[in-house]
N, CA, C and O of each residue as an XYZ file, in Angstrom:
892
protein
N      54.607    -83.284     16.696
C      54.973    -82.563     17.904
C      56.049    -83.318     18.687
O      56.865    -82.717     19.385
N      56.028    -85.069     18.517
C      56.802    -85.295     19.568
C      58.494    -85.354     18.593
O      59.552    -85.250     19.214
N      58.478    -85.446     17.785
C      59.732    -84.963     16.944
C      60.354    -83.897     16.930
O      61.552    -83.778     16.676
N      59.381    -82.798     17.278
C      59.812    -81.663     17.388
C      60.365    -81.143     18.893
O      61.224    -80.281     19.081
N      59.613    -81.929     19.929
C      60.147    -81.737     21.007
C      61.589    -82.477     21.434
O      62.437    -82.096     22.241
N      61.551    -83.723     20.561
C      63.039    -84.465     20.442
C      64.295    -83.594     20.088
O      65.427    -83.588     20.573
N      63.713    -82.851     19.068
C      64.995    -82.222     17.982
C      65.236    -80.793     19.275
O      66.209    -80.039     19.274
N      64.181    -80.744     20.176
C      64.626    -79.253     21.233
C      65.280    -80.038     22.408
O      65.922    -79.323     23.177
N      65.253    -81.077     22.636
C      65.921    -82.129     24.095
C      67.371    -82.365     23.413
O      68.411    -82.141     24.033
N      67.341    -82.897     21.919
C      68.502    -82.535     21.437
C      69.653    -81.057     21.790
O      70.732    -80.915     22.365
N      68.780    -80.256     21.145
C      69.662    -78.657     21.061
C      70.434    -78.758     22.473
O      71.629    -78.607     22.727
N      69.280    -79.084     23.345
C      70.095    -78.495     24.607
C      71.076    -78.962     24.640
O      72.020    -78.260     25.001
N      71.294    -80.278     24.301
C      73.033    -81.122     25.150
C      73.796    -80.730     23.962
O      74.927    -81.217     23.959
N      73.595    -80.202     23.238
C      74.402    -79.929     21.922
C      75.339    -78.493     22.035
O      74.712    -77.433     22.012
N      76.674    -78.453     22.145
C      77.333    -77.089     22.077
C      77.148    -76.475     20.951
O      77.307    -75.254     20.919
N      76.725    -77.281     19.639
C      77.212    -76.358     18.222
C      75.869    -75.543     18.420
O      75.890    -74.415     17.927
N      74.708    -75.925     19.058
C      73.301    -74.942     19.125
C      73.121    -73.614     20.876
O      72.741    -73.491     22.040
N      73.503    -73.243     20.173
C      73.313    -71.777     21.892
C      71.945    -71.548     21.222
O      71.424    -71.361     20.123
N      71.620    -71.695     22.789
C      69.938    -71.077     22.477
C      69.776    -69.989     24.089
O      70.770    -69.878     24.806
N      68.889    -69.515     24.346
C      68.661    -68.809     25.692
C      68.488    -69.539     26.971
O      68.637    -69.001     28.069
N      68.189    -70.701     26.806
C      68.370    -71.294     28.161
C      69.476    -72.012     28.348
O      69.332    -73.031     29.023
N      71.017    -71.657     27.759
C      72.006    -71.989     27.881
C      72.789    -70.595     28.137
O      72.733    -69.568     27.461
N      73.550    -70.866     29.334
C      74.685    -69.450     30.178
C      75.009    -68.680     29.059
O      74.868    -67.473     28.863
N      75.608    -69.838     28.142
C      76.932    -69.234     26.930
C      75.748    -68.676     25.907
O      76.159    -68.626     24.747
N      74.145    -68.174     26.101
C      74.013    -67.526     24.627
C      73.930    -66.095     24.896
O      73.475    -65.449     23.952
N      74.321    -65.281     26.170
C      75.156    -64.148     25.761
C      76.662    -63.967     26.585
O      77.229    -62.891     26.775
N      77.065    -65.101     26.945
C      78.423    -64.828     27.656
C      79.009    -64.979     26.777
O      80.167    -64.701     27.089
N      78.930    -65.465     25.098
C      80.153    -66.128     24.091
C      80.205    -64.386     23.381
O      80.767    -64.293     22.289
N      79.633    -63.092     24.005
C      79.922    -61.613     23.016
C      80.844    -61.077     23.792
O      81.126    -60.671     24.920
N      81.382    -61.345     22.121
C      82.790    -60.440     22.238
C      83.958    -61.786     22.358
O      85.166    -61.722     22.130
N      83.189    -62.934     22.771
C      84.263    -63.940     23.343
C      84.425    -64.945     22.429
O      85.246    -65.799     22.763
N      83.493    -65.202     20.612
C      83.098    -66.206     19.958
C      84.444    -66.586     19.415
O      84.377    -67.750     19.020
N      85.621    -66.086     19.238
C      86.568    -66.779     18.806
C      87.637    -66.899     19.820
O      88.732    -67.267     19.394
N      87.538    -66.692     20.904
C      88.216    -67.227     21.987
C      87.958    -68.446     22.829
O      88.752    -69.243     23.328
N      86.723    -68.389     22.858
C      85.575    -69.216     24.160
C      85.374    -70.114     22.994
O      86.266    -70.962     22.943
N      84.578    -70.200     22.126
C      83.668    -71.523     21.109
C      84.519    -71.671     20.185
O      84.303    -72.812     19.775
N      85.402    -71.210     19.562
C      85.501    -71.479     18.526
C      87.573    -71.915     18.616
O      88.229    -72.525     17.771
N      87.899    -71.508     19.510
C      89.244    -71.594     20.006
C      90.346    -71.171     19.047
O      91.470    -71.672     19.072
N      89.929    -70.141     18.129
C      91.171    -69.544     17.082
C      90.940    -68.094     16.821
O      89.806    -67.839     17.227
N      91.456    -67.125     16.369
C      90.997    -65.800     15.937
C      90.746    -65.778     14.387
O      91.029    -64.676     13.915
N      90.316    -66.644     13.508
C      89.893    -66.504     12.535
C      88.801    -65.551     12.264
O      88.432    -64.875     13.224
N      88.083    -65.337     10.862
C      87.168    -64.383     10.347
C      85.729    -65.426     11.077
O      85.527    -66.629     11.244
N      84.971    -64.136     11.350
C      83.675    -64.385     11.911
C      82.316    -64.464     11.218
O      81.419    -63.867     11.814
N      81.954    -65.127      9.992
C      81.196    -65.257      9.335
C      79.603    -65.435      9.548
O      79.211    -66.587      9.362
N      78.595    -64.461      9.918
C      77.282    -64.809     10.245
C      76.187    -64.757      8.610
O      76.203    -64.072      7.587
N      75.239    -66.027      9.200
C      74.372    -65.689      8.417
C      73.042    -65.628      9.178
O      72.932    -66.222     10.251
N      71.807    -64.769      8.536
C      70.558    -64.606      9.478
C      69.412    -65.380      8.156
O      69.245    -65.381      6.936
N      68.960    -65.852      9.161
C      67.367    -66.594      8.975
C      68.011    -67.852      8.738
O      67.117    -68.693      8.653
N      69.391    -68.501      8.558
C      69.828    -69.152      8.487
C      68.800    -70.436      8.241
O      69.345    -71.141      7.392
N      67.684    -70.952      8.594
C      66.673    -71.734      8.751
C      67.605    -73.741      8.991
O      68.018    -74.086     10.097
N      67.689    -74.461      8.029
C      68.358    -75.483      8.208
C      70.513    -75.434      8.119
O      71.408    -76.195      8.485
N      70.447    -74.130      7.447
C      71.509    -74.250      7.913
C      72.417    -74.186      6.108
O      73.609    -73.893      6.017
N      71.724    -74.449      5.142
C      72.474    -75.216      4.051
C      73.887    -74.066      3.797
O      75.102    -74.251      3.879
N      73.023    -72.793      3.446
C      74.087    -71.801      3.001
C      75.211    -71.862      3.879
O      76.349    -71.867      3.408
N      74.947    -71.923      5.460
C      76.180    -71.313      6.522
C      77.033    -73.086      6.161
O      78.249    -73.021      5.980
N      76.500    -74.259      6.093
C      77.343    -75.368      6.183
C      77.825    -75.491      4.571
O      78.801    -76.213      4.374
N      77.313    -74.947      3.606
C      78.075    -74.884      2.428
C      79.034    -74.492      2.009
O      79.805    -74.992      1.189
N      79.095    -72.500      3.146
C      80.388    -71.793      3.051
C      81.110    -72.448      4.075
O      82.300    -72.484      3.761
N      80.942    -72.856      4.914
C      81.911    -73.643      5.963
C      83.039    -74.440      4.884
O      84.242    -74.400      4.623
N      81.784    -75.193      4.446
C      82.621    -76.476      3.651
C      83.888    -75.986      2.413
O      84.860    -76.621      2.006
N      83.383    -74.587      2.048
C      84.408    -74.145      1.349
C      85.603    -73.047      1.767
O      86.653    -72.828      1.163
N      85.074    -72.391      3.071
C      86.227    -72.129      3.970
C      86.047    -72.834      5.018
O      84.930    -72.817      5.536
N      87.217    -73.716      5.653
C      87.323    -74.419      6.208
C      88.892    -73.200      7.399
O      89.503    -73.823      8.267
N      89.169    -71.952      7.228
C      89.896    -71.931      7.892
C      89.259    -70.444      8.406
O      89.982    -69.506      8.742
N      87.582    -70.389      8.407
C      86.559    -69.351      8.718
C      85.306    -70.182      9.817
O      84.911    -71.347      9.861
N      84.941    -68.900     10.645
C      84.256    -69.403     11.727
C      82.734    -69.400     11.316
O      82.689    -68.533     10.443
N      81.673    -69.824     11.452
C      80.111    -69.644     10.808
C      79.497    -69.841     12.096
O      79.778    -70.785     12.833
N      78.633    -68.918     12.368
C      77.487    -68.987     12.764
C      76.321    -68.423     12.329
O      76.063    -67.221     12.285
N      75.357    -69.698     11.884
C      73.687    -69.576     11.183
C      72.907    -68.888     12.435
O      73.057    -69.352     13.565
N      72.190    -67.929     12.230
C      71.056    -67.646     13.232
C      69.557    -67.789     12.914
O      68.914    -67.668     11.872
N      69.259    -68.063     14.075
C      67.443    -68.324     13.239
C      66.923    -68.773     14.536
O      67.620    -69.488     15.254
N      65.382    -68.289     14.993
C      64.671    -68.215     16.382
C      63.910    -69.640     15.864
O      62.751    -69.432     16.224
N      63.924    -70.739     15.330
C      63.014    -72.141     14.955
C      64.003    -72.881     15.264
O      64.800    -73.106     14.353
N      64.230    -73.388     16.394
C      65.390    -74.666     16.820
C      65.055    -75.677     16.623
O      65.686    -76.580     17.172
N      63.710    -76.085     15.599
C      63.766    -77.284     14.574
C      64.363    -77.611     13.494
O      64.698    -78.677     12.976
N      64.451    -76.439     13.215
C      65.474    -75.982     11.425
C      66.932    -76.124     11.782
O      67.810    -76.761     11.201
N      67.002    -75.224     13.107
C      68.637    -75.319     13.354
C      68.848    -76.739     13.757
O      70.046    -76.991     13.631
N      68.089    -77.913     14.249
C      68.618    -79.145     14.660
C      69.004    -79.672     13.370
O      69.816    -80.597     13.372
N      68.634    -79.311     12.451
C      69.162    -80.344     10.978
C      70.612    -79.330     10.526
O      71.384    -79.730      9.656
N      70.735    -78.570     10.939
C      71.909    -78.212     10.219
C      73.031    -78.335     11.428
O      74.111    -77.829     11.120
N      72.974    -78.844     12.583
C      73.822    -78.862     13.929
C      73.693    -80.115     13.523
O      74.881    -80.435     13.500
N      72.820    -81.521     13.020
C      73.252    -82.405     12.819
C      73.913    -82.574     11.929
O      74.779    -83.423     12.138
N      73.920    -82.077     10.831
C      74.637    -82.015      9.643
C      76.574    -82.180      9.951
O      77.589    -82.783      9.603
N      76.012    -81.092     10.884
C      77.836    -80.406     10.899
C      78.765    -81.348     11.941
O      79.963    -81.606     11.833
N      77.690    -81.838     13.129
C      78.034    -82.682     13.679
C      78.338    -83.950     12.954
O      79.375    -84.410     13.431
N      77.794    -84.830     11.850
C      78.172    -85.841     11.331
C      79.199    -85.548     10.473
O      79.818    -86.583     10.226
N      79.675    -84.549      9.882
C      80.595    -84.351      9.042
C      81.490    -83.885      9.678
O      82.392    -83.733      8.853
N      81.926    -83.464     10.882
C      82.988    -82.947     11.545
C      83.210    -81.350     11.692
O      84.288    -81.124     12.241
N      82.595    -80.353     11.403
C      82.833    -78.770     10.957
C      82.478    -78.569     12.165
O      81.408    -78.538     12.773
N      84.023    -78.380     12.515
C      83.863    -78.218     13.960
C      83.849    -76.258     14.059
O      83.900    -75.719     15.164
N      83.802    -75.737     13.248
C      83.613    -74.095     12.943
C      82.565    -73.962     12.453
O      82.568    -73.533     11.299
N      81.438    -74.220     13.006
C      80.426    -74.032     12.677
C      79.380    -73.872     13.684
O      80.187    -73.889     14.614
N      78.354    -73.742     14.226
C      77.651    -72.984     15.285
C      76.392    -72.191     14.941
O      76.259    -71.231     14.181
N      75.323    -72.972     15.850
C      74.162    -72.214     15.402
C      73.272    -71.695     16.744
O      72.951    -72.315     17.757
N      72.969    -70.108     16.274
C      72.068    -69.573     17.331
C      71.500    -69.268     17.067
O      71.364    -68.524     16.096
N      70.480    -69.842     18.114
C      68.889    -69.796     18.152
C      68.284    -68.033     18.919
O      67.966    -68.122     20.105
N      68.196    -67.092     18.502
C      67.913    -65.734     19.113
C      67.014    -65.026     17.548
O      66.823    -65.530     16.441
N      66.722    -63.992     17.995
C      65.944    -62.939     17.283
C      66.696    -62.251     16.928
O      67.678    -62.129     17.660
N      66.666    -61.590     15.881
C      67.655    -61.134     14.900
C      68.111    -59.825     15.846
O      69.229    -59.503     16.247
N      66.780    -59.192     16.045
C      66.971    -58.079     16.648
C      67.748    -57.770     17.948
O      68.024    -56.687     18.464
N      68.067    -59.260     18.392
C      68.516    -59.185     19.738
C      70.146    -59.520     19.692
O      70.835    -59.878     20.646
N      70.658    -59.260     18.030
C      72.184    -59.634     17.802
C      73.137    -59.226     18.340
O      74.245    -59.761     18.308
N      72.753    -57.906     19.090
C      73.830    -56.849     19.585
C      73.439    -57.371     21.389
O      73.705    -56.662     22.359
N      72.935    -58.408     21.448
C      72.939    -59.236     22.847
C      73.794    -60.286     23.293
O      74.193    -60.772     24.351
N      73.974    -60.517     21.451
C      74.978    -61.924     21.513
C      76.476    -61.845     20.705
O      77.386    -62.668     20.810
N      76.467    -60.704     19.928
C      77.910    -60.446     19.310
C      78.063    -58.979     19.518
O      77.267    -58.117     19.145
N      79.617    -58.731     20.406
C      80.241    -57.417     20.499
C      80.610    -56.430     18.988
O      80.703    -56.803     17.818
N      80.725    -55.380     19.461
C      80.794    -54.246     18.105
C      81.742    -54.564     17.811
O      82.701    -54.641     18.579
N      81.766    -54.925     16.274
C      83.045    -55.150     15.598
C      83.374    -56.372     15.027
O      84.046    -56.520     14.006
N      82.819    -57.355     15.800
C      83.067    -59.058     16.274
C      83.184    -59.426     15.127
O      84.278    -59.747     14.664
N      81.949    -59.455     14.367
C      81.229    -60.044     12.672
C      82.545    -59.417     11.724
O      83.128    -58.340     11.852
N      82.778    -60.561     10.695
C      83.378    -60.176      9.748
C      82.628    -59.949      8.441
O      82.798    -59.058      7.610
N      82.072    -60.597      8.447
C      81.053    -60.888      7.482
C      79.541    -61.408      7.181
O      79.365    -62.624      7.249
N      78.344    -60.504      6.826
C      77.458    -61.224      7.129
C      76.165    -61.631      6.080
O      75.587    -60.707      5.507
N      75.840    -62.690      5.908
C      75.019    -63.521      4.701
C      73.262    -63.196      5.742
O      72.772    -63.489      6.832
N      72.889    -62.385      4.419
C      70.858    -62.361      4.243
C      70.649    -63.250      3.568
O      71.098    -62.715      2.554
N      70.367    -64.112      3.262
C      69.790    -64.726      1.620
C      67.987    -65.048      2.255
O      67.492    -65.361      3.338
N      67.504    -64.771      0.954
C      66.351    -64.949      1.109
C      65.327    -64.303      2.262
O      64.229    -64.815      2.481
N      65.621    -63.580      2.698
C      64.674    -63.039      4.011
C      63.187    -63.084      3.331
O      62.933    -63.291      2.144
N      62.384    -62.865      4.276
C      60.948    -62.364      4.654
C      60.872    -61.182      3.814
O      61.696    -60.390      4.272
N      60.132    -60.543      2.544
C      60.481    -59.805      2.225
C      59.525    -58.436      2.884
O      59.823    -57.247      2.778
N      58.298    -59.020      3.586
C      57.546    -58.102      4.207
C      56.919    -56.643      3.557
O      57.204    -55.479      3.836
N      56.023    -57.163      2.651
C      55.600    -56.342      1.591
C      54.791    -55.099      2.159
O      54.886    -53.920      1.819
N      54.000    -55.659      3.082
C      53.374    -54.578      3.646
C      53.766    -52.776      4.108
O      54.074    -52.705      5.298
N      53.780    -52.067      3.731
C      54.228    -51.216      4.352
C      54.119    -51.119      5.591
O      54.898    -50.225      5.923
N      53.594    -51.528      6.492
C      53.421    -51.056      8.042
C      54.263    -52.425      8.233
O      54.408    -52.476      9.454
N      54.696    -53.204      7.851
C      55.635    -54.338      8.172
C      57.580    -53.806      7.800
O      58.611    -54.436      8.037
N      57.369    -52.349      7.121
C      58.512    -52.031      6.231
C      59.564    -52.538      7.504
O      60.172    -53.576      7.244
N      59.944    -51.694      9.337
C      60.512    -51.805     10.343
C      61.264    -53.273     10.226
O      62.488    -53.364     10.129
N      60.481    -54.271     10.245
C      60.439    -55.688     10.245
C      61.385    -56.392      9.041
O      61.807    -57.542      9.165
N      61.605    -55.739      8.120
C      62.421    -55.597      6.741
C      63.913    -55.527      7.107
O      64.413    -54.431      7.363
N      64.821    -56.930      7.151
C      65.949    -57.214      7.533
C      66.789    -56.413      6.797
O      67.953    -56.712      7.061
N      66.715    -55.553      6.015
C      67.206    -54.507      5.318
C      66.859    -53.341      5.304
O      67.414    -52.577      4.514
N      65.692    -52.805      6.304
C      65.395    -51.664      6.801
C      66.374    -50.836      7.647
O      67.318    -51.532      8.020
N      66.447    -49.275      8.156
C      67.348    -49.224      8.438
C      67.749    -48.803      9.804
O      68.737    -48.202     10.224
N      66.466    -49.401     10.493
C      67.132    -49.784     12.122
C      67.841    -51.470     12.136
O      68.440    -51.923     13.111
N      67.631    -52.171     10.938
C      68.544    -53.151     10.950
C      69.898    -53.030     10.719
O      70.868    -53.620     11.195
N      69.759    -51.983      9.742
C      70.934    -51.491      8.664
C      72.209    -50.915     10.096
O      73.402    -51.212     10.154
N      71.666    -50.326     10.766
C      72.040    -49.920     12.032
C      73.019    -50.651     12.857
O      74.215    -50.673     13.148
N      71.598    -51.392     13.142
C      72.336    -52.503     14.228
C      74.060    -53.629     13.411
O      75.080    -54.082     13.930
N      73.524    -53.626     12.038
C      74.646    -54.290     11.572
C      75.868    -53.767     11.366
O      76.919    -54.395     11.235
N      75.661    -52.265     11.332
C      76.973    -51.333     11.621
C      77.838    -51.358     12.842
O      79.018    -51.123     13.101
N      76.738    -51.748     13.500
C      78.097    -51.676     14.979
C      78.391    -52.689     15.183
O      79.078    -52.694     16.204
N      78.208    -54.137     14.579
C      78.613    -55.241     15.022
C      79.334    -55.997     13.995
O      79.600    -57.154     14.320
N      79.801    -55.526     12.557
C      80.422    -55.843     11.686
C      81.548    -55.130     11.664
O      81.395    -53.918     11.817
N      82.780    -55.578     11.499
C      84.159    -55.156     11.451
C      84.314    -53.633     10.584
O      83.349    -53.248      9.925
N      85.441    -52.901     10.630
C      85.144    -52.139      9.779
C      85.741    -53.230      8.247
O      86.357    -54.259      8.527
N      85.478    -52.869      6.648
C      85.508    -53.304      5.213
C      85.025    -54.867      5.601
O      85.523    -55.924      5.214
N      84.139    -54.699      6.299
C      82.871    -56.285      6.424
C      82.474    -56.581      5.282
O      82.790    -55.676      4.510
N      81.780    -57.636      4.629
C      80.727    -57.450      3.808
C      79.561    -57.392      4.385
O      79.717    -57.910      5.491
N      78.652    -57.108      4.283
C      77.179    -57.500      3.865
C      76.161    -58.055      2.472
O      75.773    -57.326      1.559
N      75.968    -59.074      2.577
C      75.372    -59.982      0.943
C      73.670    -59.668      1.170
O      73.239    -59.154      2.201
N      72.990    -59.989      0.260
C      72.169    -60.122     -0.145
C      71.662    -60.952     -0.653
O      72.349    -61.131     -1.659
N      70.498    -61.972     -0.667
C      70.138    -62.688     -1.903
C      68.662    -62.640     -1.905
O      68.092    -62.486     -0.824
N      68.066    -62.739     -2.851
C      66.739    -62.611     -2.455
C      65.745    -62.665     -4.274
O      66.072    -62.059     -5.295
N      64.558    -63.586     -4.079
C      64.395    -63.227     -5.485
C      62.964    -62.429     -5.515
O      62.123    -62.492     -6.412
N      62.898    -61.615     -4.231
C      61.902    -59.949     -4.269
C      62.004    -59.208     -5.113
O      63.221    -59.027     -5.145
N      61.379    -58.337     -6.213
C      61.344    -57.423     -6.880
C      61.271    -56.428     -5.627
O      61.992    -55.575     -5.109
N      60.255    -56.889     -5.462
C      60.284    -55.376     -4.113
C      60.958    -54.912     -3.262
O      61.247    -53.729     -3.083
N      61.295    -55.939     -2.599
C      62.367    -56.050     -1.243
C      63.537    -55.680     -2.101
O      64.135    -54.647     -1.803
N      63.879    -56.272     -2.963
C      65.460    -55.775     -4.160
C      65.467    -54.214     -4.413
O      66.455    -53.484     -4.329
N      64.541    -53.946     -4.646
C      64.497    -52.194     -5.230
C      64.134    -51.692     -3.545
O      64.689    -50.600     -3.663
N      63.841    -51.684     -2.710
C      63.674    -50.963     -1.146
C      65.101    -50.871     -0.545
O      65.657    -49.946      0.046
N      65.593    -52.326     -0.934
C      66.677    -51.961     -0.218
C      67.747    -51.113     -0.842
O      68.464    -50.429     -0.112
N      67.913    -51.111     -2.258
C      68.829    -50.189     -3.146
C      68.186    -48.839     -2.758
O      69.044    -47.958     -2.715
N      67.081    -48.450     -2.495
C      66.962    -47.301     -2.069
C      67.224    -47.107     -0.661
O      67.247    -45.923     -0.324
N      67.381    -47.765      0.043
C      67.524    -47.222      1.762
C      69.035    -47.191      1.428
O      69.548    -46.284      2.082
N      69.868    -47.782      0.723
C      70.844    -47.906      0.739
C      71.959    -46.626      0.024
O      73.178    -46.486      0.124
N      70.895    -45.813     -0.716
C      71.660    -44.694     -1.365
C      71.723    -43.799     -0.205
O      72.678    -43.045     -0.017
N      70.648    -43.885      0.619
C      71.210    -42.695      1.428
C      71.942    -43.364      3.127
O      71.734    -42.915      4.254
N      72.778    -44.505      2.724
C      73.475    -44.731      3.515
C      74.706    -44.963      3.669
O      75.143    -45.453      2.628
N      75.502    -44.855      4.459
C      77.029    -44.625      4.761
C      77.482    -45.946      4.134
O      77.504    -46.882      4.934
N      77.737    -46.143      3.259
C      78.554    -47.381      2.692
C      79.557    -47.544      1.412
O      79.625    -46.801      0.432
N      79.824    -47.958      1.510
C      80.699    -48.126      0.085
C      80.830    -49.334     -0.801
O      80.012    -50.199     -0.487
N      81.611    -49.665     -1.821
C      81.654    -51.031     -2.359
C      80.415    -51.601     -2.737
O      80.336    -52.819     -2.893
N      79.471    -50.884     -2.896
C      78.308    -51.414     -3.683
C      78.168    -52.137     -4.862
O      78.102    -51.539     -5.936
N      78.115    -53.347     -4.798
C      77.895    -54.188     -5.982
C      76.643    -54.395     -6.162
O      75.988    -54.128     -5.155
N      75.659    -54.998     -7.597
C      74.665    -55.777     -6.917
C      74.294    -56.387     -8.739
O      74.866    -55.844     -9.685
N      73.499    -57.298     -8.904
C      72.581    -57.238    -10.360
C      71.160    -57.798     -9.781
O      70.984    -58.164     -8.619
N      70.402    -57.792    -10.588
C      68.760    -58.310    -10.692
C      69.084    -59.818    -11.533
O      68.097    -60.194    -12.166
N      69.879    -60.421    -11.605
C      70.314    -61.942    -11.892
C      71.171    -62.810    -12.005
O      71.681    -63.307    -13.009
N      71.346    -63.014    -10.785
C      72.942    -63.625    -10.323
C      73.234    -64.433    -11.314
O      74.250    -64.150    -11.949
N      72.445    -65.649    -11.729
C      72.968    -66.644    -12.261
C      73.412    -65.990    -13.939
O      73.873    -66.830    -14.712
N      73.296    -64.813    -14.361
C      73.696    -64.019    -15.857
C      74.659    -63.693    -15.647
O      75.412    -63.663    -16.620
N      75.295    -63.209    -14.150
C      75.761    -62.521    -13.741
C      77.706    -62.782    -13.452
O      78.380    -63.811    -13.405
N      78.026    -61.479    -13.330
C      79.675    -62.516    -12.861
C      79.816    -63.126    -11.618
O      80.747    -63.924    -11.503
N      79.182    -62.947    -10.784
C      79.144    -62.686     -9.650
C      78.693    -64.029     -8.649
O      78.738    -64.232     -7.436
N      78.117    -65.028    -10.155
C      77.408    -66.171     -9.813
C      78.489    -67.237     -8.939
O      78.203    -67.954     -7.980
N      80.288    -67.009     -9.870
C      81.034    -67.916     -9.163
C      81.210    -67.419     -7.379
O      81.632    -68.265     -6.590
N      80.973    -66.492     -7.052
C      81.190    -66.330     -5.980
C      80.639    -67.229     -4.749
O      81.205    -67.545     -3.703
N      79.289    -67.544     -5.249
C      78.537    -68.170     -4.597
C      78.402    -69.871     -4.330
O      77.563    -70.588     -3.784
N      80.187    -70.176     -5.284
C      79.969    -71.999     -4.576
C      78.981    -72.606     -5.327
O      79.253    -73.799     -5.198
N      77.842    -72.515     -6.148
C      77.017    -73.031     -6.255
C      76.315    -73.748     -5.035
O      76.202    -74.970     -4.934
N      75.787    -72.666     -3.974
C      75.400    -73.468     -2.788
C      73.955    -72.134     -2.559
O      73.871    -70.935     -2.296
N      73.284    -72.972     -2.777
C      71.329    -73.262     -3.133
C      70.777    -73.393     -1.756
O      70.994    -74.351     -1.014
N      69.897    -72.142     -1.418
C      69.132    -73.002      0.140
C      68.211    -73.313     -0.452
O      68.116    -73.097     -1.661
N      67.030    -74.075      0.457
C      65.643    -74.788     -0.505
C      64.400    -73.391     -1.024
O      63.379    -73.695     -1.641
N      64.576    -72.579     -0.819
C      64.346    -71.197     -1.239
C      64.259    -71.188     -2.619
O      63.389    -71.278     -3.486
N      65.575    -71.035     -2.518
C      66.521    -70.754     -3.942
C      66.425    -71.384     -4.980
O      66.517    -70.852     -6.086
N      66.199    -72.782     -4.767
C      66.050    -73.928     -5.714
C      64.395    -73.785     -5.945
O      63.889    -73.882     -7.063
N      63.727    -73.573     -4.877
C      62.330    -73.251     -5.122
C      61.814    -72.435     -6.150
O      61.083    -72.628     -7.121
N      62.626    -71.096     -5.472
C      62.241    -70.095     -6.926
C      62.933    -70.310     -8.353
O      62.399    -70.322     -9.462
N      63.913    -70.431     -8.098
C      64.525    -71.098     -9.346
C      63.748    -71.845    -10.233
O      63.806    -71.565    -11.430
N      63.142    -72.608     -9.901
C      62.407    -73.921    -10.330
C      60.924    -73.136    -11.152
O      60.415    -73.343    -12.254
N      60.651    -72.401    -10.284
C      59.349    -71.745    -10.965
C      60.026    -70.691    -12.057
O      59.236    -70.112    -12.803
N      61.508    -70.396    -12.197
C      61.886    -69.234    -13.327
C      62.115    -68.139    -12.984
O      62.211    -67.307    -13.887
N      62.338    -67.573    -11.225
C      62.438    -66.322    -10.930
C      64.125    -66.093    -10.777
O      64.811    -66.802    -10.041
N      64.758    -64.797    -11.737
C      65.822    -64.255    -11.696
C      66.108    -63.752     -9.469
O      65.478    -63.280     -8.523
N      67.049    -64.140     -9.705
C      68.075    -64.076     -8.148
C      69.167    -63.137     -8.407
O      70.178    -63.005     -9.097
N      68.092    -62.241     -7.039
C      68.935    -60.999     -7.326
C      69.570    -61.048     -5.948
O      69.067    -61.505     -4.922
N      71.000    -60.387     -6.138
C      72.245    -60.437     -5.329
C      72.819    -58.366     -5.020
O      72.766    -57.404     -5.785
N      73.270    -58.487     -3.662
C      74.129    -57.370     -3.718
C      74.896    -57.489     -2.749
O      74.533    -58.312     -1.908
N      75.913    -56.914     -2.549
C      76.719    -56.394     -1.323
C      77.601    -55.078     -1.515
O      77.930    -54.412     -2.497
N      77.863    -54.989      0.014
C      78.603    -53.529      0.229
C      79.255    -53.913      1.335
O      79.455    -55.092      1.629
N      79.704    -52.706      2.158
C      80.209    -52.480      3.176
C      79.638    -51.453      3.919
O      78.626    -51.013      3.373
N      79.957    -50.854      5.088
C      79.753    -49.708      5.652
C      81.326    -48.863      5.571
O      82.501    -49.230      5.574
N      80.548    -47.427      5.494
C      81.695    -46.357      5.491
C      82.549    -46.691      6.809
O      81.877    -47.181      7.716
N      83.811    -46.525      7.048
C      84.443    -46.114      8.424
C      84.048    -45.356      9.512
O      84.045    -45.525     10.731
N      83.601    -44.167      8.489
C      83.199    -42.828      9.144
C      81.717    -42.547      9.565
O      80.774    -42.703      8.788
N      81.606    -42.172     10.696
C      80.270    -42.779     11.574
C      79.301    -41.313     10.660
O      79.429    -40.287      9.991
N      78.558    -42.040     11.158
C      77.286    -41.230      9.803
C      76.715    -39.942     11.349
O      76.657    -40.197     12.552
N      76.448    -38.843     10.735
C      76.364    -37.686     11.389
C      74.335    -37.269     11.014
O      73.655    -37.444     10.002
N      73.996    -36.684     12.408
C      72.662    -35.983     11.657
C      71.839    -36.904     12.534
O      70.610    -36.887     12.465
């Protein structure tokens, strides 16, 4: 406990961590590449972000792209704000908020691009809502991703993999890629070879990593 309360006395004096009891964790919407980040580069989010590895991996390989990891455990985010802090990635940035509360902290449009890997896959049906690929999420990520954004996927759910290919046929998007095993796949170089502890987890036990992305249509969905 008292480590954990260290790593939150930390966050606060720390700019690369916005959390809610700091002004800037909804004054930086609409403002993240003007105000924090001081360039108009691409706006790269990832969610559940947890320590951070994926968002400081793609950092490390675009270096002329903005990242911010999100994730509500500002113990997880202190190891990847230290990370970035000892190595210098000064485009990099982590907020501490609820997923659901994204359209509190980034204006419509803002996101260029945005990384799921591994979510919660929330098997339950009465948990389906809660399903970061459900489609009051699916929603919310429409108005806050650029228009020809991506949206990724990673996840090694059978279930959660096939739910979301179905919410997804009957939704406004395009550019649908996806396979049931990245690493067979072409699709594997895309990914840097950059592993969160997830990934390497399931890996390790033999489970195929399944991948997709798309975009959203232009054209606002009617009905």
């Amino acid at each position: 406990m008292r480590k954990k309360l260290q790593r939150f006395a930390d966050n606060a004096k720390r700019r690369n961590v916005i959390e809610l009891s700091k002004a800037s964790h909804t004054h930086l919407q609409g403002r993240w590449r003007a105000d924090y980040f001081n360039n108009k580069n691409d706006l790269v989010v990832e969610l559940g972000c947890g320590k951070g590895a994926y968002t400081l991996g793609l950092a490390q390989q675009f270096p002329y792209k903005n990242f911010v990891g999100v994730d509500i455990k500002g113990a997880r985010l202190w190891v990847g704000s230290s990370y970035a802090l000892a190595h210098g990635l000064c485009q990099v940035a982590f907020l501490r908020t609820k997923i659901e509360q994204l359209d509190q902290c980034f204006a419509p449009g803002e996101i260029s691009e945005l990384h799921i890997p591994f979510p919660d896959p929330r098997p339950r049906d009465r948990d389906e809502k809660h399903r970061l690929t459900s489609p009051r999420f699916l929603a919310l990520y429409r108005q806050l991703i650029q228009p020809g954004g991506y949206v990724h996927l990673k996840t090694d759910d059978t279930g959660l993999f096939a739910y979301t290919l179905e919410v997804l046929r009957v939704q406004p998007i395009s550019s649908l890629v996806y396979t049931e095993d990245l690493y067979q796949s072409e699709w594997l170089a895309a990914h840097y070879g950059i592993q969160t502890d997830y990934e390497r987890k399931f890996l390790a036990q033999g489970a195929a990593i399944k991948y997709l992305r798309f975009s959203f249509d232009t054209v606002e969905p009617t009905g």
